[in-house]
Structure formats: C-alpha cells, structure tokens
N, C-alpha and C positions, 0 to 999 in steps of 0.2 A: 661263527664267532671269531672276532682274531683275536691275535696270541695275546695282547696287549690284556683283553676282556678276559681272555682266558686265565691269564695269570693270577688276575684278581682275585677272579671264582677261587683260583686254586689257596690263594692267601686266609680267603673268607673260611674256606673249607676248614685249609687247618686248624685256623684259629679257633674254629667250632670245636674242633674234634678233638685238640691236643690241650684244651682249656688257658692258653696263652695268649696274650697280643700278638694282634699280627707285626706289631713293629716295635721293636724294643724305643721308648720315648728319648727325643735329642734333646738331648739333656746341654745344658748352659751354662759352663763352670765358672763360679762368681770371682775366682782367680785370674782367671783369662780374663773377664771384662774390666775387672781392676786394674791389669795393667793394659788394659787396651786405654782406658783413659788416661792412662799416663805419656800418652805417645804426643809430644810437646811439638807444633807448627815453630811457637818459637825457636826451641834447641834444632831442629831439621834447618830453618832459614840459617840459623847461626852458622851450622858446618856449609851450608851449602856458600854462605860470605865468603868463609875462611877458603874454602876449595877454590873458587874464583878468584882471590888475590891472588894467588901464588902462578896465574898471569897461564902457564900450560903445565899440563900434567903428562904430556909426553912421553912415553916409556925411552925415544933417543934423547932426550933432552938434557940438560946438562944437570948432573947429579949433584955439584957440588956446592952450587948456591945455596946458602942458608934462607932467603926469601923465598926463592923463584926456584920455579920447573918441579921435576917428578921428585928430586930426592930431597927438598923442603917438605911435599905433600906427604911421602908416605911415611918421613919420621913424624910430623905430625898427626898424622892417622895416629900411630902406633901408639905415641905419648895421650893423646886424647884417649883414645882406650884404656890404657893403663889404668887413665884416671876414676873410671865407673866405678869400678870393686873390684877389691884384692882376691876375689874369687873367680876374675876372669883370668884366664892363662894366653897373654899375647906376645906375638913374638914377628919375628918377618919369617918367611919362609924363601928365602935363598936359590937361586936358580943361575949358572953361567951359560947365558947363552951365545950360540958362534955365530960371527956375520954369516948370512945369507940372504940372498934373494934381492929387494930391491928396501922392501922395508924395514929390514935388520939391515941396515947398512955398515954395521962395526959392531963386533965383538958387545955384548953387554949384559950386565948386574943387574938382574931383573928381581925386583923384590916385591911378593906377595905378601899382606898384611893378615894376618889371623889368630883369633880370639876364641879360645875353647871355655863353656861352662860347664864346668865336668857333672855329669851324671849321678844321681845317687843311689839307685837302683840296677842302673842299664847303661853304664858310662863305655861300655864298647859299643853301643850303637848311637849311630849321631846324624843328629837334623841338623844341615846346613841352609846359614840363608846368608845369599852373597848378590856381590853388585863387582863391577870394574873402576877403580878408581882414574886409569891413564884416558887421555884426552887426548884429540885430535882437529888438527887445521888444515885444510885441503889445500888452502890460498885460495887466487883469484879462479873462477873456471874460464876454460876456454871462450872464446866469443861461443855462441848460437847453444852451448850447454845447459840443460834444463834441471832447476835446483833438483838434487836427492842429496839422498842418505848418506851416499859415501863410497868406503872400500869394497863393503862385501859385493864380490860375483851376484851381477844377477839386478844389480839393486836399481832403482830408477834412478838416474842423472847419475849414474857411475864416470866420476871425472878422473879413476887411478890411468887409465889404459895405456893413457900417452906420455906417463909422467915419467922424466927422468930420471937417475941417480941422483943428482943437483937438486932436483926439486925437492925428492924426500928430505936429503942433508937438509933443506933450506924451510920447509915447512916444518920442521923438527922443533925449532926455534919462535914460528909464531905462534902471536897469542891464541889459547886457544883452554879460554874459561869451560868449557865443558860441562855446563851448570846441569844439564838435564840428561845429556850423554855422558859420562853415567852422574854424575854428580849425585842425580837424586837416587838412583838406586846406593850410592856410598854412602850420602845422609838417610837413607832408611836405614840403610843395613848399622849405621852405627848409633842410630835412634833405638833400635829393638837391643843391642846388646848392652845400651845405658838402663834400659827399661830392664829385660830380661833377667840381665844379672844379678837384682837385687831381691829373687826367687830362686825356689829350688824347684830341680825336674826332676824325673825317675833317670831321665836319657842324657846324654850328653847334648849342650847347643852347641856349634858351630857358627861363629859370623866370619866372613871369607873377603876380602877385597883383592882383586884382581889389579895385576900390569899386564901390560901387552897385548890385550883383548883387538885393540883399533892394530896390532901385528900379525892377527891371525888368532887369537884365543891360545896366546902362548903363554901364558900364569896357568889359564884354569885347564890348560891342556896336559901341562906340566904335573901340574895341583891332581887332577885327576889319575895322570899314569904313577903318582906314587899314592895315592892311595890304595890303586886294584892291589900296584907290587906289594905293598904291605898288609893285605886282607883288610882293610880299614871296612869295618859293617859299617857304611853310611846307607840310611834309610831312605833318605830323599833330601835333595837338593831345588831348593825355591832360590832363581836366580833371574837378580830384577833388573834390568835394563830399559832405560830410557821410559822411566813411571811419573815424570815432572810436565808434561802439559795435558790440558788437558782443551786444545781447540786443535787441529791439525789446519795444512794450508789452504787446504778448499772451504774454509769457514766451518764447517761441524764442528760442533763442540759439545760438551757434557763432561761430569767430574761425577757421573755415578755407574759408571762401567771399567772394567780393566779386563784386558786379555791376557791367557794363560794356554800357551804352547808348551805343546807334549810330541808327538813323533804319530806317525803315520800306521803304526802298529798294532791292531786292534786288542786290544787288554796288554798292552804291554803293559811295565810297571810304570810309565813314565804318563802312560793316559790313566792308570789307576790312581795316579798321586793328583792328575790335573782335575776328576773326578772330585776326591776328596778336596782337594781349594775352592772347588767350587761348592760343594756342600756344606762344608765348614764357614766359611768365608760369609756365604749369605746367611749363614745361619746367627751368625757375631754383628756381621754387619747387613742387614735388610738392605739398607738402603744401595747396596753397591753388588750389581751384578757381574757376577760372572762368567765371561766368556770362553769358554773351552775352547779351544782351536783344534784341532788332531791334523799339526802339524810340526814339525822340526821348531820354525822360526816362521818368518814374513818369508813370501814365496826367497829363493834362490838367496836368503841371508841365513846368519848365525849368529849363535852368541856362546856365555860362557857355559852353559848348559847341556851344550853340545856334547864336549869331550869327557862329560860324565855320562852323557849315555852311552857315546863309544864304549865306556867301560864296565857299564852295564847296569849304573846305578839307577835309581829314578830320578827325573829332573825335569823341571820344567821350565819356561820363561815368563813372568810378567811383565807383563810391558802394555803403556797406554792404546788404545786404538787409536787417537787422535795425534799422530805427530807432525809434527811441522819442520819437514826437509829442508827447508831452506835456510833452517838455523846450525841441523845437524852437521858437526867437521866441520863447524867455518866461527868466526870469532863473534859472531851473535850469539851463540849458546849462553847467554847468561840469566842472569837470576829475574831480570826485567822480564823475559821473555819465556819463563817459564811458573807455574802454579804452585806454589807451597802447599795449601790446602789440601791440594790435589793427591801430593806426594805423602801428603800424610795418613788420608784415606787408605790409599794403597798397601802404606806402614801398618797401616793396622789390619787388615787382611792377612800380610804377613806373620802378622805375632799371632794372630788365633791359629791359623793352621800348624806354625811351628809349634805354639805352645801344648796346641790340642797334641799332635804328633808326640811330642818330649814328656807331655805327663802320661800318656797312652801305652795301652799295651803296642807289644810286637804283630805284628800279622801273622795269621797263622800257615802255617804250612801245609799244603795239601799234596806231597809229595812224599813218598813212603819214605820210611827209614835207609840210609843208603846199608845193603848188607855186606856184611864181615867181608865176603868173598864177593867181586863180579860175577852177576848172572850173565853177563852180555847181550843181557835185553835191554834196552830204551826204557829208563822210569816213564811212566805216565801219572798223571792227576790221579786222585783215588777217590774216582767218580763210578758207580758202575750203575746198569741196570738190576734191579732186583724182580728177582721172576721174570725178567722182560718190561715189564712195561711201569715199574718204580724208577725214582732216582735216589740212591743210596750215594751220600755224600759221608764221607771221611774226613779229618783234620786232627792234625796235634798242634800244641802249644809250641810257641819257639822262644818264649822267653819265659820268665815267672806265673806262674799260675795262680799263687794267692792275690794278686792284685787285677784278675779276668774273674767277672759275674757273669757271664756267659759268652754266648756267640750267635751271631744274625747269618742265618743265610739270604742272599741277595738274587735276585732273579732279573733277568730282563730279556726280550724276543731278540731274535740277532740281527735285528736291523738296526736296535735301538742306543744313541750314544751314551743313555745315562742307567742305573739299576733302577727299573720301575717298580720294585717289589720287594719288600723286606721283612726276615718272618724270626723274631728273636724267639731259639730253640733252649736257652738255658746252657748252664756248664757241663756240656755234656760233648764227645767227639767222635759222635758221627746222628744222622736222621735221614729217615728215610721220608720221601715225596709221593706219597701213594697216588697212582696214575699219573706220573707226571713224566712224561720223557725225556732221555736226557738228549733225543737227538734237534728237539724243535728252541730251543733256550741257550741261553747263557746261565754259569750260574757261580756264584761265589761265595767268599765266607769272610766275616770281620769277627774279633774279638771287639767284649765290652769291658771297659775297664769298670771297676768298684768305686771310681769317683765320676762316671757317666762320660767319660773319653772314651772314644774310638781308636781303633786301628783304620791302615792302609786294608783297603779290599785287597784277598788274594782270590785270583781268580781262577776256574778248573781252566787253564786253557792247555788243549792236545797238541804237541810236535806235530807238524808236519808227519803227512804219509809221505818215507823215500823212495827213489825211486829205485829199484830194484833190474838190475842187469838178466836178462833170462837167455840160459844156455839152450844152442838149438845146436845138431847134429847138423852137418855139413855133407 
C-alpha cells in the first residue's frame, strides 16, 4: 500500500474511532464573497488610465512635475487612497537613499505609499497585499538583442550589461507607461483597499505600494528591514507583480490560471502561505487555478517579495504565467496591450485569501513555551512518538482562543507538494495518531475559526541535525 492509501486508511480509521469528521467542512464566508463582488474592472481600468498619463513612473525621474513622472504618481496614489474611508490610515513612508551603482545614479527621495486597516481584535498582526508602483524603459535594444524582461540577473534578453551611466541618466526620462509592470498589481492592490476598507477584520490589513523595485527591490527592501527592526508580527505578505496579461509572446494564452511563487524550502512559511492561496483561492474562485511554484521568482529574477523573506516573513509572488517580454521596460507596456478582466480575477483571489487570513485565527504554535531560564538545547516541534509507534502531536494557541472551534491536523507523505489528509480534532491541544509514525509523514496543525476561517498551516518541521566536531587523541 503507499503512503498516499495509507494515509487515507488512517483518516477513515479515526474518523470511525474518534466519532468525528475526518475533515473539518470549508466553509465559505458570505462576507468574503460580498466583497469579492465588489471588485470593479471599471474602477481597476480607471487607475490603471490614470497611472499611464503620468507618461513614467520612474523612481530617478523628475519629482517635481505636478503631471508627470514618479512624484505626480505617488501623491496621487496617496490622495486617491485617502479618499476610500477615513478608516484607512495612509501615509508615504520616507526613505533617503545614497547614489550608487549605476542605477541609483544620484542621491534620492524614495517614497513608499501605505494604507493600514487597523485590526479589531489582532491589530499587531497584519496581512499585507502589495504591488510596485515605479516603472521602467530600457530604450532602444542593442541590434541582434532578443526581447525580455529586463534588469533582473539571469532574465532572457537581459539588455542592462552594456549600459552606460548616460544611458540610465537618459532612460530615466523616457516614456515608460508601465501599465502591466506593475500597473496592474497597483490597480489591484488599490482596488482591494477601496473594497476592503468599507469592512471590519479581526487583523490588521496592510495595502503596500512600492518605489524602486525596477532599482533592485529598494522600497520593499527597505520596507521589510524596518519591519523585522521593529518586531512588526506580519503574517504574510501577497505581492503581485506583473498580473495584467493574460496571452504571453509565443501565443498561449488563458485568463483562468495565475502563478504563485514561494521559496525552495520545503514547509517553509513562505510555501505554507503559497499552499493556503492555493486552497483558499480555488475555493472562492473555482474557475481560476492555482499554480504553486516552490520557487523564489521566475528562474534567476525577483521581486518585492523577496526582502520579506530575507527577513523571515511569509511571502509570496503572483504573477501571470502568460507574459509578454516584449512589452515589459519598453514604452509598449500600456493599457492596449494588457487584460483588465484579467487583473481583476487575480484581484479577487487576492481579497479571499487576505480577507480569509484578516478575519482568521493565528496559526498555531507547535513549539514549546521558551523557558524562564536557557536550557541550551535546540527547541524542537512538539511531535513525539507515543510508545514507539504513535504520533502524539502538541500545539498552543497564539492568539485569542474564544474566537478558535477547533483545530485540523493535516497529513501528507513526504514526496507530496500539497496536505493530502485532513482530520478536524476539536478544541482540544494535543491528539494522538494510534499506529501512525512520525518517521514516514509530514504533518501539521491549523486552527478553525468560529465563523469557518482558517489559519496558516503550522507545520512540525525538525532543524536540521548539526554537525558536530569529534575530539580524537593525537
């Protein structure tokens, strides 16, 4: 039998024995789809106009045109937000950065746009959903250069290599409408916080707009190292980049799939959040699948998503499968040449996972209480064998308890990328798995919340064995 059958058995088994479902029912909150129908193609094309006249959004570009360039767009971001509800708290977030390198070519004011919905319950722990607002224009490519993507290292038809100081100074200034890089992640991200805000959550929301992203991921780099400094609980970070077509250049096309990049790490938090978008997501919206990736980005790129995992948050990317390189960093990126429709789907994948996330419990903790005093041992998960051949799981609450009807343990064999097996135990913290061992499985725990929201899977996963130096007599 493999594990896969096996597991089953074992699901069937409990369920016989322990008089419960084996799967706590996913449940489908009539508040999320409420405002999932609120998410307006019109109001998304509207911002995405607006973003396109202001001709480049350039984080070098000239700050002080009232029409044009980066510091027209991001007072307008700001003031447009304002305008949703006196319940969103928005502001710029401030950053001076020093020339360097080739594409910081001079000292500069880099301004991140962000809009908090504070919390009612759980307002120190906060769901962010973000996009980059700043744009890019390559220019002309060299003769014999094959269209890509652009800057990032690694990318196809990478045309930075041979570019001058002069160039950058001079591409700074062309047009560079940016309708779909990121455009359309800005119009989601500022779709969901017009929609969002005129609700309440348990959590605080976060909507995040990015400068400098086309500089290296210097906002959300920035953005992330002052969150770790300041302990900021962020739970997970949904950051969407390049969500606006949906044909790519070699003709495929389709507007019912989106990809969802996590990190190479297996249970990391960052593939347990990519997990949950994917189950939430299809769950809100059937019609649009989810592709998990268990990868950083697109081979040998980044995005904003990045520098939160540096700091250890959870974070993912969505982004289309189908893009078309030959629009990206060059003065085609506009609204003609990219899908509204499209962008709005994707919009609303967004808001069911955030909003599931924001009215949801906390994830639970499977790691023991840290004690008064160091033992000097290494915590581990609080998984053990019972008698040998049981698995005894452990967990505490990590945020309120009255608002948690129970908790799901989660199972799946260790080849398998998704939890194939789910056994909802009740309000209860800890159950044992009679013959079940802990050494052939994966296995984890979610809280349920009292209005049928979920938590983030926390998973038992073991530190590494160190390697140990051994003394020998000489």
């Amino acid at each position: 039998m493999n594990l896969s059958r096996s597991l089953t058995a074992i699901a069937a088994s409990i369920s016989l024995t322990a008089g419960f479902a084996p799967a706590q029912d996913k449940a489908v909150h009539p508040k999320i789809q409420e405002m999932m129908k609120q998410v307006s193609e019109v109001r998304i094309k509207a911002v995405l106009q607006k973003l396109e006249s202001f001709g480049t959004r350039h984080t070098m570009s000239n700050a002080d045109d009232p029409v044009h360039g980066v510091g027209a767009a991001r007072t307008w971001i700001l003031n447009e937000m304002k305008s949703y509800s006196p319940k969103l708290e928005v502001r710029f977030e401030k950053f001076r950065v020093k020339k360097q390198g080739l594409r910081i070519f001079k000292d500069v004011d880099l301004y991140n746009v962000i809009a908090y919905l504070p919390g009612k319950k759980m307002p120190e722990t906060v769901v962010v959903v973000s996009a980059h607002y700043d744009s890019l224009n390559l220019g002309t490519r060299p003769a014999g250069a094959a269209a890509g993507p652009g800057t990032e290292a690694g990318a196809p038809g990478n045309t930075t290599a041979n570019m001058t100081l002069a160039d950058f100074e001079k591409n700074a200034e062309l047009p560079a409408p940016g309708v779909c890089d990121d455009g359309s992640g800005t119009a989601a991200v500022m779709e969901l916080a017009r929609v969002m805000s005129q609700y309440e959550f348990d959590k605080t929301l976060a909507f995040y707009v990015f400068a400098g992203e086309e500089q290296g991921l210097i906002g959300s780099g920035l953005q992330a190292a002052k969150a770790s400094k300041e302990g900021q609980a962020i739970e997970a970070v949904l950051n969407n980049d390049i969500i606006g077509t949906d044909v790519s250049g070699n003709g495929r096309m389709g507007n019912g799939s989106v990809s969802v990049y996590s990190d190479e790490t297996m249970d990391s938090v960052s593939q347990q959040l990519s997990r949950y978008v994917r189950e939430i997501g299809e769950r809100y919206l059937p019609s649009m699948k989810i592709n998990t990736v268990f990868m950083g980005d697109r081979l040998g790129r980044g995005g904003d998503q990045t520098p939160f995992q540096w700091e250890g948050f959870a974070a993912v990317r969505v982004s289309t499968p189908n893009e078309m390189y030959a629009n990206q960093h060059h003065a085609t990126d506009t609204l003609a040449n990219m899908s509204v429709p499209y962008t709005a789907r994707v919009a609303q994948v967004n808001l069911a996972v955030a909003a599931s996330l924001a009215l949801g419990p906390k994830p639970p903790a499977v790691m023991p209480a840290p004690p008064a005093s160091g033992s000097g041992r290494r915590p581990t998960p609080m998984i053990a064998r019972g008698g040998g051949y049981d698995a005894v799981l452990r967990w505490r609450a990590a945020g309120p308890e009255e608002g948690i009807k129970g908790y799901a343990i989660v199972m799946r064999a260790t080849t398998s990328p998704y939890w194939e097996q789910e056994v909802y135990v009740g309000k209860v913290n800890t159950y044992t798995l009679k013959d079940v061992s802990i050494d052939d499985a994966k296995f984890g725990v979610k809280a349920i919340g009292v209005n049928g929201t979920e938590s983030l899977v926390t998973s038992y996963a073991f530190p590494p064995r160190q390697k140990v130096e051994i003394e020998t007599i000489q």
